[in-house]
LUMDREN-974652 format. One record per residue (C-alpha): x, y, z; residue number from 1; residue in three letters; chain. Coordinates in pm, whole numbers. Layout:
N
(pt (X Y Z) NUM 'ALA' 'A')
...
END
This chain:
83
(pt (2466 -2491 7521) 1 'UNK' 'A')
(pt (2613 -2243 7382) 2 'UNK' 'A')
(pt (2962 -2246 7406) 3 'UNK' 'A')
(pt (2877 -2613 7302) 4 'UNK' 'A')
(pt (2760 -2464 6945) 5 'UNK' 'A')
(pt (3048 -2217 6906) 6 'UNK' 'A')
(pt (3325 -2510 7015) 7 'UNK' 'A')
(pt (3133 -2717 6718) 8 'UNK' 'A')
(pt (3119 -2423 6484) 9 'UNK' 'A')
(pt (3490 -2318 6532) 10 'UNK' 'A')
(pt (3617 -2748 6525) 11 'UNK' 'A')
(pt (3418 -2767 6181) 12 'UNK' 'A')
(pt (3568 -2431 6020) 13 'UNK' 'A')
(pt (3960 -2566 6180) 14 'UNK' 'A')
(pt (3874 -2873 6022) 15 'UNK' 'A')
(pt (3786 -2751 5705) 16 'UNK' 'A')
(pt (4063 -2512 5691) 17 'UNK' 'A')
(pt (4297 -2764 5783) 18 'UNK' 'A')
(pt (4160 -3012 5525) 19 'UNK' 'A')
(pt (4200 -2721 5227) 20 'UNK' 'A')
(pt (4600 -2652 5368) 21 'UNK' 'A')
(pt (4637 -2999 5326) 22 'UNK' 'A')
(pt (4509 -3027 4982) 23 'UNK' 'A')
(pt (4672 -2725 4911) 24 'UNK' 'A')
(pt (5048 -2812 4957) 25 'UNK' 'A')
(pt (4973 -3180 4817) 26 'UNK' 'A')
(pt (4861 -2999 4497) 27 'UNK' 'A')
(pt (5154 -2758 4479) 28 'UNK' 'A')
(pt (5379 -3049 4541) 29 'UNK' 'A')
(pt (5254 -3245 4273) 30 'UNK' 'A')
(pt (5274 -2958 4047) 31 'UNK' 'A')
(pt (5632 -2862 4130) 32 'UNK' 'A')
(pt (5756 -3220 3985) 33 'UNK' 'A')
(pt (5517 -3203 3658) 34 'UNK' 'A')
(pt (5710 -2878 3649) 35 'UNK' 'A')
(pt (6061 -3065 3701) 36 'UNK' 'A')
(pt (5937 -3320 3438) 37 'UNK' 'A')
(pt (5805 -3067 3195) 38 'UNK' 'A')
(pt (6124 -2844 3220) 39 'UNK' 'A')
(pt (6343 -3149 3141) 40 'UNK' 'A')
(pt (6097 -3242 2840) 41 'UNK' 'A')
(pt (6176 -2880 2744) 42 'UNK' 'A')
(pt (6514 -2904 2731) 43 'UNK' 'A')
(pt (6495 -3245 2541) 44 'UNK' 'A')
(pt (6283 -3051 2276) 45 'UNK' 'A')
(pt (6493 -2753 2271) 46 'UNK' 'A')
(pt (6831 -3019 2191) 47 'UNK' 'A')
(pt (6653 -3209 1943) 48 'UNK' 'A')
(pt (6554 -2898 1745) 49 'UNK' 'A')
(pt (6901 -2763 1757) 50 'UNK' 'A')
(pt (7003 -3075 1604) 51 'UNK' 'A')
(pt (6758 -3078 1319) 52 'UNK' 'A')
(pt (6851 -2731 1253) 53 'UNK' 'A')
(pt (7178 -2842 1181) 54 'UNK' 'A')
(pt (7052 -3119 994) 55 'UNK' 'A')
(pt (7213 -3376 1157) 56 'UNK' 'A')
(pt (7193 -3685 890) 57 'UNK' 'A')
(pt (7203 -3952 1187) 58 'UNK' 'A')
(pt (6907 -3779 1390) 59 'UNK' 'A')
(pt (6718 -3741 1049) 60 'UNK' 'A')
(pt (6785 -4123 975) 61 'UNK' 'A')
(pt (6701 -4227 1295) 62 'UNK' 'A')
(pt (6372 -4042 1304) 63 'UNK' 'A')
(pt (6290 -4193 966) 64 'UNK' 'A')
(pt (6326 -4507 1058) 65 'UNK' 'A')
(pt (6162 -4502 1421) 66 'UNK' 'A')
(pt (5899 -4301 1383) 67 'UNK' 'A')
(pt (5797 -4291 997) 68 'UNK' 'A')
(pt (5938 -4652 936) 69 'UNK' 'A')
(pt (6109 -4586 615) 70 'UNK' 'A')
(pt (6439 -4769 456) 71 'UNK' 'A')
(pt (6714 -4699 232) 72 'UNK' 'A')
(pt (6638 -4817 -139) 73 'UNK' 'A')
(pt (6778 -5158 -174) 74 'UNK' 'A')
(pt (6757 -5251 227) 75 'UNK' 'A')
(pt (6514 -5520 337) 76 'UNK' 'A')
(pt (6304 -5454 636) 77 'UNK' 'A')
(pt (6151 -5762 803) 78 'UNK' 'A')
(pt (5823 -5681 1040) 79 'UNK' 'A')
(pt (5723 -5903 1319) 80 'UNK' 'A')
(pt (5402 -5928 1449) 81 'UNK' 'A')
(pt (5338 -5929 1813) 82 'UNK' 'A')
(pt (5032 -6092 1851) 83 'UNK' 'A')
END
């Protein structure tokens, strides 16, 4: 009766224990490749700014246009819905 109770006791904790390691390196590997991704993000970041340091005129144009949808004086921008 017992032995029964410790066998129980020590197959919950091993359980347990082996549930957390489990977790544990399924965590860590998910956070190694958001590391990966964020590194590469980095570097992105870290070229971009060197090249509006620089003042590149395309990057600057581009940006303008993509993200802040501005044209040249005189140019005709047509919009499209997407309903």
């Amino acid at each position: 009766m017992v032995l029964t109770g410790i066998v129980l006791i020590a197959a919950l904790w091993l359980g347990n224990t082996v549930r957390n390691l489990v977790h544990n390196k399924t965590e860590l590997q998910r956070l190694t490749r958001q590391t990966v991704q964020l590194d590469t993000e980095h570097e992105q970041l870290l070229e971009m700014r060197a090249l509006l340091e620089a003042e590149d005129p395309a990057l600057i144009e581009k940006i303008a246009r993509t993200e802040y949808g501005l044209a040249k004086p005189g140019e005709v921008e047509f919009r499209f819905s997407t309903k």
